[in-house]
C-alpha positions as CSV (number, residue, x, y, z in Angstrom):
1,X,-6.4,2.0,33.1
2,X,-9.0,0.8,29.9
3,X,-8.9,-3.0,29.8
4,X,-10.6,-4.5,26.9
5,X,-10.7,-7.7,25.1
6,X,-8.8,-6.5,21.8
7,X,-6.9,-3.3,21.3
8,X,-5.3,-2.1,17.8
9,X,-2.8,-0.3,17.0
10,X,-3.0,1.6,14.0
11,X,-6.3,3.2,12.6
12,X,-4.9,2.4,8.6
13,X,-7.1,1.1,6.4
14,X,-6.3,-2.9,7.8
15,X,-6.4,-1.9,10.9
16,X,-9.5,-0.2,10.8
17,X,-10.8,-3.7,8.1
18,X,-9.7,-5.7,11.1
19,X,-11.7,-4.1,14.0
20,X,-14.6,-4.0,11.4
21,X,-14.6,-7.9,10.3
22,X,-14.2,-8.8,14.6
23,X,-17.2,-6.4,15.5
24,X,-19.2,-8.0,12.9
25,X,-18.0,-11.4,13.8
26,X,-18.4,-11.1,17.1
27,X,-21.0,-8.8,19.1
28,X,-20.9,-6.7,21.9
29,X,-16.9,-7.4,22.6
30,X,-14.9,-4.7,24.0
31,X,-13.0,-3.6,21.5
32,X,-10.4,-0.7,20.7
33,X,-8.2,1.4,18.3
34,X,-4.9,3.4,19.1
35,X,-3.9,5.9,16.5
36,X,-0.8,8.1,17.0
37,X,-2.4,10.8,14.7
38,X,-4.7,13.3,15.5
39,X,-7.4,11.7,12.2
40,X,-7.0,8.2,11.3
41,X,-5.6,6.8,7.7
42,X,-2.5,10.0,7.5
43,X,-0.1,7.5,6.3
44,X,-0.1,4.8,3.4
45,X,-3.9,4.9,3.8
46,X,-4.4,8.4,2.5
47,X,-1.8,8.8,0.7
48,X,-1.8,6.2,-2.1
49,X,-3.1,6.5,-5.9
50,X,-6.6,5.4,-5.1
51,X,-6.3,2.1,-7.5
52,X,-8.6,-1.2,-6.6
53,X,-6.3,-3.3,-8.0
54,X,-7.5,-6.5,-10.2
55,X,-4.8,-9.6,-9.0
56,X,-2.8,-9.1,-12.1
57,X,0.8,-8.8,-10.7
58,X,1.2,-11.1,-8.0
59,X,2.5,-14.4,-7.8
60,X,0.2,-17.1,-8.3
61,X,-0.9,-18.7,-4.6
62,X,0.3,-15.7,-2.9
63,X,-1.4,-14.1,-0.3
64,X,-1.4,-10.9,-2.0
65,X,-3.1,-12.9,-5.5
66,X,-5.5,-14.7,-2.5
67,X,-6.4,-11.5,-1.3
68,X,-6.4,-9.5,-3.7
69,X,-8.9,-11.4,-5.6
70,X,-11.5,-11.5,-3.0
71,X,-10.9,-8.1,-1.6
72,X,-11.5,-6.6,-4.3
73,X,-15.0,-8.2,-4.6
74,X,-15.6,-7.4,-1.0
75,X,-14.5,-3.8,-1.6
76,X,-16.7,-3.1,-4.2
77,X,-19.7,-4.6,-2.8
78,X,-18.8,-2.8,0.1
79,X,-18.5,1.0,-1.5
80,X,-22.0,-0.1,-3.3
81,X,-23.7,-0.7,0.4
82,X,-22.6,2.5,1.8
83,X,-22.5,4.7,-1.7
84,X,-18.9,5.4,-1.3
85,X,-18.3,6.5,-5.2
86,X,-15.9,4.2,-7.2
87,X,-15.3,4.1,-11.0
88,X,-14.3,1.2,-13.1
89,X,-12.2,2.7,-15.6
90,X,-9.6,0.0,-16.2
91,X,-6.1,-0.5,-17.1
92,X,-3.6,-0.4,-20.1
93,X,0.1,-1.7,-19.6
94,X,2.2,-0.7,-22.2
95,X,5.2,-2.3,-24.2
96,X,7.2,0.7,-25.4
97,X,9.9,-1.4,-27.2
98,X,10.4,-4.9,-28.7
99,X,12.3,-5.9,-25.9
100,X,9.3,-5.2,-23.5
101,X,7.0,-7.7,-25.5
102,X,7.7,-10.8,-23.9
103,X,7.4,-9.7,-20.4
104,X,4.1,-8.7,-21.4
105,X,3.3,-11.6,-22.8
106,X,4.4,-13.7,-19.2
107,X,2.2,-11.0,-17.1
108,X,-0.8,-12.1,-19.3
109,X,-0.1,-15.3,-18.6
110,X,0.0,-14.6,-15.0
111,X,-3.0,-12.7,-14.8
112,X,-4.9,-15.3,-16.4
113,X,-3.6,-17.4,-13.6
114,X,-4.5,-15.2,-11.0
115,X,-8.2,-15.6,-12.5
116,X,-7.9,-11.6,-13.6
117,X,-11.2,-11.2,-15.7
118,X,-11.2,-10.0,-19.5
119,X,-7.2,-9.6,-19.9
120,X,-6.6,-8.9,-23.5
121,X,-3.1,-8.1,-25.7
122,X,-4.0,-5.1,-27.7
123,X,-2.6,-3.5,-31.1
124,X,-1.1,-0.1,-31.2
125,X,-4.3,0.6,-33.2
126,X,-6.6,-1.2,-30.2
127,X,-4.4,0.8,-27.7
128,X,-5.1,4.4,-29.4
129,X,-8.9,3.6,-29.4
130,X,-8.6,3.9,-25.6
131,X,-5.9,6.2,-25.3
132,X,-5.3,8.2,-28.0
133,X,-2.2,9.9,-26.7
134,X,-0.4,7.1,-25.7
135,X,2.7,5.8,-27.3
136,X,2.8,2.0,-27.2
137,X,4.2,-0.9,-30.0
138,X,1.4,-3.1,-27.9
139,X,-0.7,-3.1,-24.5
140,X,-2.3,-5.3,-22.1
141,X,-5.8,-4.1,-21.7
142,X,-6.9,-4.9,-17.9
143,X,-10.8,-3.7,-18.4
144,X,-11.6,-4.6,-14.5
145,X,-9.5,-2.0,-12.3
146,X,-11.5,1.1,-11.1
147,X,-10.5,4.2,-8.7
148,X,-12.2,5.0,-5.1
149,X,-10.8,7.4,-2.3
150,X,-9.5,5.2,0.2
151,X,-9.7,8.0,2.7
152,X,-13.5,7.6,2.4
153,X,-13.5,4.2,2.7
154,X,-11.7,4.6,5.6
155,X,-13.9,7.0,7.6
156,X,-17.2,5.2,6.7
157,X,-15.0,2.0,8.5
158,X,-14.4,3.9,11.3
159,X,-18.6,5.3,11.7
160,X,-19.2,0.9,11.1
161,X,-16.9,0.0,13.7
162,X,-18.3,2.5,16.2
163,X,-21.5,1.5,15.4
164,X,-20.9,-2.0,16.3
165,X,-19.9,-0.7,19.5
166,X,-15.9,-0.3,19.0
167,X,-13.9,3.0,20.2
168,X,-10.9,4.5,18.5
169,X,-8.3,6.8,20.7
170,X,-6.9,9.8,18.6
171,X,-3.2,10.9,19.9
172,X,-2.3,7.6,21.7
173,X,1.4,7.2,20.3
174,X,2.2,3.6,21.8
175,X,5.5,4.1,23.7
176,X,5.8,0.7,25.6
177,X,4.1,-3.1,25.6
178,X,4.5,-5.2,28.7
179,X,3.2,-9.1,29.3
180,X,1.6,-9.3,32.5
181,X,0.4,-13.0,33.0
182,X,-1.7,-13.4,30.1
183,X,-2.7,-9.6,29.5
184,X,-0.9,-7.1,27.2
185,X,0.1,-3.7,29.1
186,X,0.3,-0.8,26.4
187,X,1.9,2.1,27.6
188,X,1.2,5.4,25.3
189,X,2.5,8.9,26.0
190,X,-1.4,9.8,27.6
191,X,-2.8,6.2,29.1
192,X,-1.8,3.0,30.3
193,X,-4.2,0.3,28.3
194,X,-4.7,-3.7,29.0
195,X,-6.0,-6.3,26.7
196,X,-6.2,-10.2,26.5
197,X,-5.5,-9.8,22.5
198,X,-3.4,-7.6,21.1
199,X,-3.2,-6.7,16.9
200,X,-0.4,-4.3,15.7
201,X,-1.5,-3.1,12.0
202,X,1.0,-0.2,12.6
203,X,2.3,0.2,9.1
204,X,5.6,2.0,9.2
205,X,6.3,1.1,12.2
206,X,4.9,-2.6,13.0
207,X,8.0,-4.1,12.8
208,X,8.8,-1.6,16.5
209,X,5.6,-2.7,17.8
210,X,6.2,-6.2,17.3
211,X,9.8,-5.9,19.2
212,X,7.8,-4.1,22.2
213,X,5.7,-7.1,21.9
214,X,8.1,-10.0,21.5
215,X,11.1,-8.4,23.0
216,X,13.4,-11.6,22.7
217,X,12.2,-12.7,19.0
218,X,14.2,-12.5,16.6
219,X,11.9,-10.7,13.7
220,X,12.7,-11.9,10.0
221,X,12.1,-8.4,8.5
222,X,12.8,-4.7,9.3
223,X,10.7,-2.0,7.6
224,X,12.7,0.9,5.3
225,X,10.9,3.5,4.2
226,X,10.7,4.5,0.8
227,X,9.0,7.5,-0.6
228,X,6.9,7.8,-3.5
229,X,6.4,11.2,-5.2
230,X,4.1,12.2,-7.7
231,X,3.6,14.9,-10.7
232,X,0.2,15.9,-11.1
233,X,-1.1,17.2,-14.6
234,X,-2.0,20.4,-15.4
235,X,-5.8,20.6,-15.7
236,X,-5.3,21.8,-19.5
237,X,-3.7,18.9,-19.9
238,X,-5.3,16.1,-18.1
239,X,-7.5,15.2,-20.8
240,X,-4.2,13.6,-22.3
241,X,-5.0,10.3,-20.4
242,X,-8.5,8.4,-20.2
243,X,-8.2,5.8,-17.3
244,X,-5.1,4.1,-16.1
245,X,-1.5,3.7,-18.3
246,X,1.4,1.8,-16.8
247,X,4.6,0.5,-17.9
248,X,6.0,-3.1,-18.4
249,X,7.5,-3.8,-15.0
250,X,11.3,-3.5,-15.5
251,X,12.9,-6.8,-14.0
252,X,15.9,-5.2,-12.7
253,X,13.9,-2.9,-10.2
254,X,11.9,-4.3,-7.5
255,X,8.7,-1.6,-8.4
256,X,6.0,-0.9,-10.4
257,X,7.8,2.0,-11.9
258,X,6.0,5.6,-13.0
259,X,2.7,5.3,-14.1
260,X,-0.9,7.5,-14.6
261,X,-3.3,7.4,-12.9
262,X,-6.7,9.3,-13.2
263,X,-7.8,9.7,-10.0
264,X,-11.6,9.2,-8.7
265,X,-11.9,12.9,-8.6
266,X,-11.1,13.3,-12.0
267,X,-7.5,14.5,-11.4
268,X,-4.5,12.9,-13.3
269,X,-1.2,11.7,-11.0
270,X,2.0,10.7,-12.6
271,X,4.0,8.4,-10.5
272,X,5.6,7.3,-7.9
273,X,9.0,7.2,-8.5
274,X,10.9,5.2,-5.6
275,X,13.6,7.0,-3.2
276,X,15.5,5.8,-0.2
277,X,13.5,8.0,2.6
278,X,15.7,9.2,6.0
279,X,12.8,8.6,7.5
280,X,10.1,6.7,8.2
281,X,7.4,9.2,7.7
282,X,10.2,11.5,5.5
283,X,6.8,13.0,3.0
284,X,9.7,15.6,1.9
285,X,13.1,15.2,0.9
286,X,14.3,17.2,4.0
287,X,12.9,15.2,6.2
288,X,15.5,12.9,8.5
289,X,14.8,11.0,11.2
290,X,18.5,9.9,12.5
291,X,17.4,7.3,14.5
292,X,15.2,5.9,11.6
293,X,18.0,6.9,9.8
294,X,20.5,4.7,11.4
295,X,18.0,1.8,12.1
296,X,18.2,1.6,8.0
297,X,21.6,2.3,7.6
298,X,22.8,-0.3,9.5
299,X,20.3,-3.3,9.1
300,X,22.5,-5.7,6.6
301,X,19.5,-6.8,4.9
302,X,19.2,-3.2,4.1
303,X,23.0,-2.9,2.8
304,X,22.4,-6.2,0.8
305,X,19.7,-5.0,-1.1
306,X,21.7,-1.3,-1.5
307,X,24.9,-3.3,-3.0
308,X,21.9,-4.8,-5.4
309,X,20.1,-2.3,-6.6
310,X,22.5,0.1,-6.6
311,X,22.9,1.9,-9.6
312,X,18.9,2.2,-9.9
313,X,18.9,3.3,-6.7
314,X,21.0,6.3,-7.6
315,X,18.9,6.8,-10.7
316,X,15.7,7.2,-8.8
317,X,17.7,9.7,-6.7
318,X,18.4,11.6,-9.7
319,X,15.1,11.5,-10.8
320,X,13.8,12.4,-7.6
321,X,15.8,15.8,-7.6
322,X,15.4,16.3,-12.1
323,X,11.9,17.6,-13.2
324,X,13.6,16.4,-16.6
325,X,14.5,13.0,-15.8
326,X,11.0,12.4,-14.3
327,X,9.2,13.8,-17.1
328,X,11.3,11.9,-19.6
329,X,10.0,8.5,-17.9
330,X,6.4,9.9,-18.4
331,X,7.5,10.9,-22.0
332,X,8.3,7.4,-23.0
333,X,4.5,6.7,-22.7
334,X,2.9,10.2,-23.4
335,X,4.8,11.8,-26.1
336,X,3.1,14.9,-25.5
337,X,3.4,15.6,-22.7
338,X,5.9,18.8,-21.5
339,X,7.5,20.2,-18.7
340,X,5.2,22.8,-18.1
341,X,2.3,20.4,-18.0
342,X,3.4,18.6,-14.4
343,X,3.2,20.3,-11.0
344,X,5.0,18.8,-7.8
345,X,1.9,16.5,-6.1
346,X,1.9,15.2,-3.0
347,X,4.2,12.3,-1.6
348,X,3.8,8.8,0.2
349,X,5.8,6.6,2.5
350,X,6.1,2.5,1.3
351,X,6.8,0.6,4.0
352,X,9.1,-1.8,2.9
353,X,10.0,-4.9,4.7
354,X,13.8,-6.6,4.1
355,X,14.1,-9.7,5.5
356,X,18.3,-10.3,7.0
357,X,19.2,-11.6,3.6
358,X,18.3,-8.6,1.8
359,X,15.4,-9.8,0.3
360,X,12.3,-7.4,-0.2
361,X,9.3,-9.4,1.4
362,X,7.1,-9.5,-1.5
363,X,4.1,-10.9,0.2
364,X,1.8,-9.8,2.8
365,X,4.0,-10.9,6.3
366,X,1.8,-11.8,9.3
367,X,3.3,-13.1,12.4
368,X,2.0,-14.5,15.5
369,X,2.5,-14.9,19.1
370,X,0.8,-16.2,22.2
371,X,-2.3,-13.6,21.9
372,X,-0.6,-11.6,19.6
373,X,-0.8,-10.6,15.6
374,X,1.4,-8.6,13.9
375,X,0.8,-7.7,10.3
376,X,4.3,-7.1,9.6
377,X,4.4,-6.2,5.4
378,X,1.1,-5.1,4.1
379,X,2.5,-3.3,0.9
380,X,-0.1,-2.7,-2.6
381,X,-2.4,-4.5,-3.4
382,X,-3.3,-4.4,0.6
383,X,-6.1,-1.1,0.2
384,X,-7.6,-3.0,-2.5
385,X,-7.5,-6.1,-0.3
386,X,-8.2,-4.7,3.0
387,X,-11.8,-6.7,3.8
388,X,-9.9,-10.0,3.1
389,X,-7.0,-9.3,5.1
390,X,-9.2,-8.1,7.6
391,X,-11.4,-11.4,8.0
392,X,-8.3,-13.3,8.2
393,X,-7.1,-11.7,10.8
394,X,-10.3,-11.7,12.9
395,X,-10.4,-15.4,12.1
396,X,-7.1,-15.7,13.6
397,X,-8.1,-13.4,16.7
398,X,-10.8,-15.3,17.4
399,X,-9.5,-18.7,17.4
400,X,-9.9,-20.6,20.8
């Protein structure tokens, strides 16, 4: 049996931010990661559009405005120290039709709020300047977002971490958490680990390791999965887009909607569309999971927010399953684009946390027990913010 002071679960990018902003503020501690996976950062972590986000969205005092702010900061001083390559190419958001103007207006507003730097409503003419191929009545021009590989900011985290004397444990699935006295016993399918402090940053499935944790609480949220699929662009074509073109958020759906992003390698991603996965790590639409399954199925926060959302659920099914459909939302935006131009790209898994009144938990979720954290919703912009998040919770790990 390994008994350390802190143990991890999850080698994702915040858990991996955590164990880094601990060993740094604290020395020589005895300190570990579990990871299911045989590589750490398989999930959300490596599989999202590579965006550092600038604070524009997110409601004003929010932990994800907080956070993102100053991660971002962090982020980018951090891929300067270690040469991780990043590229500031910024942002357009486009209004499409007249009835899209004021909403753009209000997320202007917001981002000035939010302290977003250099936020400007642009022409049509303005807009074509930047992105000549783009379809737009106006835009909001968001100069301060750039593109990194969060995969490699996650594997220069993990060398940091071991150089400050931290281990991480490949192919430790945690099947069991027991409270002996005032020490954690984590039980996975290989070892049998103890800790004084225990940190779940388990993604997709944080919400199981906090009921191993806290087996009589009553947890406000459940995670659902929902999957994210992308188009890429043909290389003949990828020229069409410069830097990064999104939509007006529509108010009636609880996403971002499909957008395009040029990627840090100089590829060009269209997407994600949002679909109902059948399971939690369901990367295909074949892929169920009945007991995940089931676990969503019959949550009623889940079936409140299905008797919501409804109808665009079903759409983004449809979409999901219709090249057509998908490339007609990209169409709205890039006129030229055609259906020989997109190829099926890789997908990702959003873990969503619903509270019980079928609410989507908008904002980063961190609960705490006697010992324990348990970062319960850590949704976008939580790459971009991942340093922040991270200090926070070794703040609140090291509290005495």
């Amino acid at each position: 049996m390994k008994k350390v002071k802190f143990l991890i679960i999850g080698a994702g990018i915040i858990g991996l931010a955590s164990a880094y902003q601990i060993l740094k503020k604290q020395k020589n501690i005895n300190l570990i990661i579990l990871e299911k996976e045989s590589e750490i950062s398989q999930h959300q972590t490596g599989r999202n559009s590579g965006v550092i986000h600038s604070g524009l969205y997110y409601k004003p005092g929010s932990l994800k405005a907080k956070n993102c702010l100053t991660g971002r900061k962090d982020l980018l001083n951090f891929c300067e120290k270690f040469n991780i390559p990043t590229k500031k190419c910024g942002k357009v958001i486009v209004a499409t039709e007249e009835s899209e103007l004021d909403r753009l207006y209000e997320l202007e507003k917001r981002g000035k709020v939010n302290k977003v730097e250099g936020l400007e409503i642009i022409s049509k003419e303005k807009l074509n300047e930047i992105e000549p191929n783009v379809k737009a009545i106006k835009a909001l021009r968001v100069p301060s977002c750039a593109v990194v590989d969060y995969l490699k900011v996650a594997k220069k985290l993990k060398e940091q971490i071991e150089k400050l004397g931290g281990q991480i444990f490949l192919n430790q699935k945690v099947i069991d958490i027991k409270k002996e006295n005032d020490e954690f016993l984590i039980k996975t399918q290989n070892e049998t680990f103890k800790t004084k402090k225990l940190i779940n940053c388990a993604g997709l499935h944080s919400d199981r390791i906090a009921k191993m944790a806290m087996p009589t609480k009553k947890l406000p949220l459940k995670i659902i999965p929902f999957r994210g699929e992308y188009y890429d662009i043909v290389d003949e074509k990828k020229d069409l887009i410069k830097s990064l073109v999104y939509p007006v958020p529509d108010p009636k759906f609880p996403f971002l909607g499909v957008h395009l992003t040029r990627m840090i390698n100089d590829t060009v991603h269209a997407g994600p569309n949002a679909v109902f996965a059948f399971a939690r790590e369901g990367y295909t639409k074949t892929n169920v999971n009945m007991k995940d399954l089931i676990d969503s199925l019959l949550y009623k926060g889940f079936i409140k927010v299905g008797f919501k959302y409804w109808k665009m659920g079903l759409f983004e099914m449809y979409r999901s399953f219709s090249k057509k459909a998908f490339l007609k939302s990209m169409q709205k935006m890039l006129p030229e684009i055609g259906i020989n131009d997109i190829t099926p790209g890789k997908a990702g898994i959003r873990a969503q946390a619903i509270d019980r009144h079928g609410k989507l938990v908008d904002d980063f979720a961190i609960e705490r027990g006697e010992n324990q954290i348990h970062v319960l919703n850590a949704p976008s912009p939580a790459a971009t913010a991942c340093l922040s998040i991270g200090k926070h919770i070794a703040n609140l790990a090291i509290e005495k």
